[in-house]
N, C-alpha and C positions, 0 to 999 in steps of 0.2 A: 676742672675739665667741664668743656659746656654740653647738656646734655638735650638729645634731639625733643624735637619741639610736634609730637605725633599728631595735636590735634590742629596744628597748622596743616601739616602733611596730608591730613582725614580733608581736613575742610579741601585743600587743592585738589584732591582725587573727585571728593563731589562736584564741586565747580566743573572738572574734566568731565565727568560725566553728566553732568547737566545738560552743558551746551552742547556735546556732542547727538541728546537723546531729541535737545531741540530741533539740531542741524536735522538730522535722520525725518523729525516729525516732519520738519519745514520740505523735505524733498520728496515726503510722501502725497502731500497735501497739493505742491505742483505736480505732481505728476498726475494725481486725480481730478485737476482743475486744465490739466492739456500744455500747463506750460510748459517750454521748453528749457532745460538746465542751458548753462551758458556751456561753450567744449573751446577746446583750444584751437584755434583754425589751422588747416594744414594748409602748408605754404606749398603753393604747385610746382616749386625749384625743387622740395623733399622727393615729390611723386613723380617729379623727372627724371630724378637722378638714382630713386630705385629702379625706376626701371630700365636705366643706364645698366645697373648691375646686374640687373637679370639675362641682359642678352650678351653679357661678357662671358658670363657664368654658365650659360647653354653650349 
């Protein structure tokens, strides 16, 4: 029977939290420097067509 391999498992959990504590640093450092994070754009057909709903719904 093959038996788990933990200090692979150790090493991956550090790796995960590495790059995440770097991610974290990395968005602190723009935000303290004015940059703006990149956002997903809303598409103006989404924000039409909420507001289709809303005056259905009234």
């Amino acid at each position: 029977m093959a038996r788990n391999n933990y200090s692979y498992e150790k090493r991956q959990k550090e790796l995960a939290r590495k790059k995440k504590k770097e991610a974290k640093r990395q968005k602190k450092l723009n935000r303290a420097l004015g940059i703006e994070e990149e956002k997903p754009e809303v598409i103006s057909e989404d924000v039409e067509n909420a507001d289709d709903e809303t005056e259905i719904a009234d």
